[in-house]
Steps between C-alpha positions, in 0.01 A plus 500: 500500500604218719340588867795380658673778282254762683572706805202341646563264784191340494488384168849452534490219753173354363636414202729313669244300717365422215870368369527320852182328518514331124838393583650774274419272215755236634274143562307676779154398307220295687408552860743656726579637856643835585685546788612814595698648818294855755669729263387365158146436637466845525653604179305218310159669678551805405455417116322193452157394698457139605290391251731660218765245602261191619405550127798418388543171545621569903365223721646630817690842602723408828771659683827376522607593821171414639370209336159449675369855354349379204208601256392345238153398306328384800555895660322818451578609122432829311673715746720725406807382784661187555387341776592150638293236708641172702504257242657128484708500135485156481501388105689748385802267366407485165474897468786734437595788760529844369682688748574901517684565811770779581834444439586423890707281689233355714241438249835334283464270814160451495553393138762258575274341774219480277703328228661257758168340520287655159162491523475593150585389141657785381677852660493776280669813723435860412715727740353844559872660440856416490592181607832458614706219359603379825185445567386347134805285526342350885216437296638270253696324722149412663301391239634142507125369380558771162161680556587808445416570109561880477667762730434897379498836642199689429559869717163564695598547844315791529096582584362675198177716716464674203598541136732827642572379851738225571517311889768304675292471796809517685442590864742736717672641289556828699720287688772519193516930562676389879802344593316269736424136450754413232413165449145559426617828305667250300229239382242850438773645309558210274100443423535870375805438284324164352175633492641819286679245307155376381332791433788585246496186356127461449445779353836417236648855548867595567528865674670712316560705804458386876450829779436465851399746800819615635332545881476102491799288574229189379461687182853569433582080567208365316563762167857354483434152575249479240784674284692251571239183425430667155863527401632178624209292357422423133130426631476905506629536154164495267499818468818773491398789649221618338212335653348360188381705199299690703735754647774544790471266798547666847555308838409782821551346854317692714494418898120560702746724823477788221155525547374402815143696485332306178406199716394670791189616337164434451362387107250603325520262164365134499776285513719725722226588701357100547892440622502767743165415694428110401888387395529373171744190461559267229225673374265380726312718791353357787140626579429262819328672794415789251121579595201353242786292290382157397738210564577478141643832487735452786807477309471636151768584257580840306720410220601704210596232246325430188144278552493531882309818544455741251318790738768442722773596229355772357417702824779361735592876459214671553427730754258448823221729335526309139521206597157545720364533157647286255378207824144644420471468185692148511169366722267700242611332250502130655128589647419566165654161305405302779118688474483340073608192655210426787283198477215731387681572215589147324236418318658266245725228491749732308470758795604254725773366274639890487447501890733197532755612293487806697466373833902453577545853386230653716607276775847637494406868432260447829800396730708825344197741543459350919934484530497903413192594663631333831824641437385840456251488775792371762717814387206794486456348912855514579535893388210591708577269785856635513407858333726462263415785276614746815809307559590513144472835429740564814707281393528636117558815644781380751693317167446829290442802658797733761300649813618334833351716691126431342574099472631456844170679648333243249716215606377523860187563472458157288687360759282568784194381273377185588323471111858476379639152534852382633675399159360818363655718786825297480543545138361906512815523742797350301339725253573809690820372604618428179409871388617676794774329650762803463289766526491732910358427719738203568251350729175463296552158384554342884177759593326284214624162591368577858155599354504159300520279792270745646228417211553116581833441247650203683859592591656238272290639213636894601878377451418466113529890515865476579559172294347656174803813574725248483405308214472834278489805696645818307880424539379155357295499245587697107397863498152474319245429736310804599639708177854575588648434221247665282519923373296753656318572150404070506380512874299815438346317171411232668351688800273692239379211343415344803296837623319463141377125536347591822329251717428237266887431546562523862532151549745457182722767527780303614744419232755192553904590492497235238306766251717745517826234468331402171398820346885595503580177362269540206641895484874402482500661832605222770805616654820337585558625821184353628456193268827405382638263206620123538803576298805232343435223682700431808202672746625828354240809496493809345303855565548545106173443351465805185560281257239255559255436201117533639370145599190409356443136698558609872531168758483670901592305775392552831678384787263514821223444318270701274100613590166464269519916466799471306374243299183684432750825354664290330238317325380865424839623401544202260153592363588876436832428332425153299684487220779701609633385842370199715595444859478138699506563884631161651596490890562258826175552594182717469414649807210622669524732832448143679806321399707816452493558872491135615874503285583803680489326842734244372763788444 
C-alpha cells in the first residue's frame, strides 16, 4: 500500500520529503538547495535527519524568512534535526532551489523578493497546503525572470510526533474557548481550520461523518467549517464517504475545556513523562545544567520515525519501572559488542576489517546507550528531588477518587510541606478545585488558595485556580469528567477493578475523558445530545445520530491541545483493536502541565 495511503502521519509526510527533495521527478536532479520557512523546518525534522537529506544531493538547507540560518556540508551532519549555521551562499547560481513553505501571505512575499533578485537557477515551490489563487496569481505576475519551473501542493502542515499522534504546534489556543482578543482568536483559529485541512488531505480520506463536543463553541465552528471546505472543494473528493476500502471514516472534534485534569498530572511513561519534567519539543530535549551530562548530550533528540532511534520507538510507551530495565539491558548489551570489539581482541587483519565495518554502528549505538542513560538518570533525580511518587499518588487520587473531607486534610498538609515544590502545590490545587468546586462548604477553595500562598504559591500563580473555573469549570466543560455521565453498575466496575490491581496501579489509575469518548464511538454509543451531527450543509446540526454505520477509521481533533497520556492510550487502544477500528489523535498542541498553565494565564 502506498504510505501516503496510510493513517500514519509520519510516513505520510516522509514520503513526501522525499517527493520534495528530488524535485518530484520534475528536472530537480543534480545538486540543490532547500529552503524552507520556522514551520516546515520543524515538520521536515521530525521525519528526515540531516544527513538523510544532505544525501540527497542537498548542498545547503536555508530558511526563507531568515536567510543567514543556513546548514549545509560544512555543519555538523548525522543528527537527527535540522539545524542551521551562519553561512555565506555565495555560488549557488548554477543550483536549483527546492522550496516547501506554507501557503502564507508573507512567505508569498518573501518569494516574490527572492525572485526579484534570484539567486538561483531554478524555483521549484511545494506549498505545505492550499494555496490560494490570489496568491498563486501574485506569484506569476512576479516571476518576470520565468524561474519558477513547477508550483504543487503537497498537504504536510502538520508535525507527525508519532505514527498515531499528529502536531500543529500551534500555541494559545485556549485563547479560541473566550471571547477576548478577537484578532488573535482569528489568525489561531484559521491555523486550526488549515492545519485540519491537512491532516484530511494527507491522509486521502473523506469523513463520512463529522461530530463535535457540543460544550465547545470552537468545536461546533471548526466541525462545520471543515464541512464546508470538504463540500465546496473537489480537492476533498478522492474518496466519497467511505474512507477508503478499509471501512467508515469518522471526523470527532473534541475541545481540551472538557477535560481540564489530564494535563495537570504527573507521567509515568517515557515520552510523556520526559515532556513533563525535561520538555520535549521538536523532538528534541534539552539536558544542559542536568548534573554528570557530557556536553555532547546537552541537546539530544527523541524521535519516533523510522532509522532515528529504534529503543526510543519501541519503549516511548513504557512505563517508569520498564523502562529502568529495558535501559539495562540496552548498556549490557553494548558492553558486551563493544567487549568482542577491544584492541585485545583483533588479532587479524580480517578482525580489524569486521571492526571497521562495525565501527559506525557501534559508534552510533554508543551515543543512543549515553542519550538514554542521561535521560533516565535526569528523570529518576527529578522524582526524588521533587518526591514525585507522593505527589502523584495524591494527585491520582484527587482525579479519581470522591472524599473531600480526606483530600482536603491531604491537600494542606502537602501544602505546609516544604519537600513539596511550588508547581506541584499549584497544580495539586486546581486539582481539588476542579473536583470540588460545587460541593459545601462554599469556602474551602478560598481556605485553599490562602494555604497556597501560604506554602510560597506566588499570588499570580494562585489566580490560575479561578482562571482554570473559567476556562472549564462544571457549568463549562461536557458532563464526563469525573464519571457523570457514566451508570452506577460502570462506576462500581471500574472501582472494583481498580481495588483488584492494587498498588502496582496507583500511579496509572487515571483514565483520560478521551477513553471513554472513544469506547462509545467504537460501541455505537456516542450520543447526540452531547456530540452532535454536522448535518446538510449550511452549518446545520443534528442530535440524530441512530442511524450511523460504526466507523472503522476514526480522525479526533483536539482543540486546546492534546497530552503524551492520551497518546500513550491511544497507541494502546489502536494495538488492542488492530484490524477492526484505528484511531489518529491530531490537536493544536500537545501539552504538558508547563504550557497548559502558562496558556491559562493568557485567558
Amino acid at each position: 500500500m502506498d504510505p501516503t495511503d496510510q493513517l500514519n502521519g509520519i510516513e505520510s509526510i516522509r514520503t513526501y520529503i522525499e517527493r520534495i527533495i528530488t524535485g518530484d521527478n520534475r528536472a530537480a536532479h543534480g545538486m540543490k538547495v532547500l529552503l524552507l520557512d520556522s514551520t516546515t523546518t520543524q515538520i521536515v525534522s521530525c521525519v528526515s535527519s540531516q544527513s538523510e537529506i544532505l544525501n540527497r544531493q542537498v548542498y545547503l538547507v536555508c530558511r526563507l524568512d531568515d536567510p543567514t540560518s543556513q546548514h549545509g556540508p560544512s555543519g555538523r551532519q548525522g543528527g537527527h534535526s535540522l539545524e542551521f549555521k551562519e553561512e555565506n551562499l555565495g555560488h549557488t547560481s548554477h543550483m536549483k532551489a527546492v522550496c516547501f513553505l506554507r501557503p502564507t501571505q508573507a512567505n508569498i512575499g518573501l518569494l516574490i523578493q527572492e525572485l526579484s533578485l534570484p539567486r538561483f537557477s531554478e524555483y521549484h515551490l511545494f506549498f505545505s497546503g492550499i494555496l490560494p489563487p490570489s496568491l498563486l496569481n501574485l506569484l506569476a505576475e512576479s516571476d518576470e525572470k520565468e524561474r519558477v519551473k513547477q508550483v504543487q501542493e503537497f498537504f504536510a502542515d502538520f508535525l507527525p510526533i508519532n505514527e498515531d499522534l499528529w502536531s500543529l504546534n500551534c500555541r494559545n489556543t485556549l485563547l479560541m474557548d473566550t471571547q477576548e482578543r478577537p484578532h488573535q482568536q482569528t489568525t489561531i483559529y484559521q491555523r486550526n481550520l488549515t492545519g485540519l485541512q491537512s491532516m484530511l488531505l494527507a491522509m486521502k480520506r473523506r469523513p463520512y461523518a463529522i461530530r463535535y463536543q457540543r460544550s465547545s463553541r470552537v468545536a461546533k465552528k471548526l466541525a462545520t467549517d471543515i464541512d464546508e471546505c470538504i463540500s465546496n472543494d473537489d480537492i476533498f473528493h478522492f474518496r466519497r464517504g467511505t474512507g477508503g476500502s478499509t471501512g467508515n471514516f469518522l471526523l470527532l472534534i473534541l475541545d481540551r475545556m472538557d477535560d481540564p485534569v489530564t494535563p495537570l498530572l504527573s507521567q509515568w511513561t517515557y515520552q510523556a513523562m520526559v515532556h513533563e519534567l525535561l520538555g520535549l519539543n521538536n523532538n528534541r530535549v534539552i539536558l544542559r545544567g542536568a548534573p554528570n551530562v557530557s556536553k555532547d548530550l546537552e541537546e539530544v533528540v527523541l524521535s519516533s520515525a523510522p532509522g532515528h532511534d529504534a529503543f526510543f520507538a519501541a519503549h516511548r510507551n513504557s512505563n517508569f519501572g520498564e523502562l529502568g530495565e529495558a535501559i539495562q539491558k540496552l548498556l549490557q548489551d553494548y558492553q558486551a559488542q563493544s567487549k568482542e570489539h577491544q584492541a585485545s581482541n583483533l588479532r587479524t587483519i580480517e578482525d580489524m576489517q569486521s571492526f571497521m565495518d562495525k565501527y559506525p554502528e557501534l559508534r552510533s549505538q554508543s551515543h543512543t546507550v549515553s542519550k538514554h542513560v542521561a535521560i533516565m538518570g535526569e528523570l529518576a533525580r527529578l522524582v526524588e528531588v521533587c518526591s514525585l511518587m507522593d505527589v502523584s499518588a495524591f494527585e491520582q487520587d484527587l482525579a479519581c477518587n470522591e472524599d473531600q473531607s480526606g483530600h482536603l486534610r491531604e491537600l494542606m498538609s502537602k501544602l505546609e510541606s516544604p519537600s513539596i515544590k511550588i508547581p506541584d502545590k499549584l497544580r495539586l490545587g486546581m486539582l481539588y478545585a476542579l473536583r470540588y468546586e460545587n460541593a459545601a462548604p462554599n469556602n474551602a477553595i478560598s481556605a485553599v488558595k490562602e494555604a497556597m500562598k501560604r506554602g510560597g504559591v506566588p499570588p499570580s500563580n494562585v489566580a490560575l485556580v479561578d482562571a482554570i473555573l473559567k476556562y472549564a469549570g462544571s457549568s463549562i466543560r461536557g458532563p464526563g469528567l469525573y464519571g457523570t455521565n457514566k451508570d452506577t453498575a460502570s462506576k462500581m466496575i471500574k472501582s472494583f477493578m481498580t481495588s483488584v490491581q492494587g498498588v502496582s496501579n496507583v500511579y496509572s489509575q487515571h483514565s483520560p475523558v478521551l477513553m471513554d469518548t472513544i469506547e462509545a464511538v467504537t460501541k455505537g454509543k456516542l450520543k447526540g445530545e452531547t456530540h452532535p451531527l454536522v448535518s446538510g450543509g449550511a452549518g446545520r446540526t443534528t442530535s440524530f445520530v441512530e442511524n450511523l454505520p460504526l466507523p472503522q477509521e476514526v480522525l479526533i481533533f483536539m482543540v486546546g491541545g492534546m497530552t503524551y497520556e492520551e497518546s500513550t492510550k491511544i497507541n494502546e487502544f489502536n494495538q488492542v483493536n488492530a484490524g477492526r477500528i484505528r484511531v489518529v489523535l491530531g490537536g493544536s498542541t500537545v501539552h504538558n502541565s508547563t504550557s497548559f498553565l502558562e496558556e491559562l494565564k493568557h485567558i
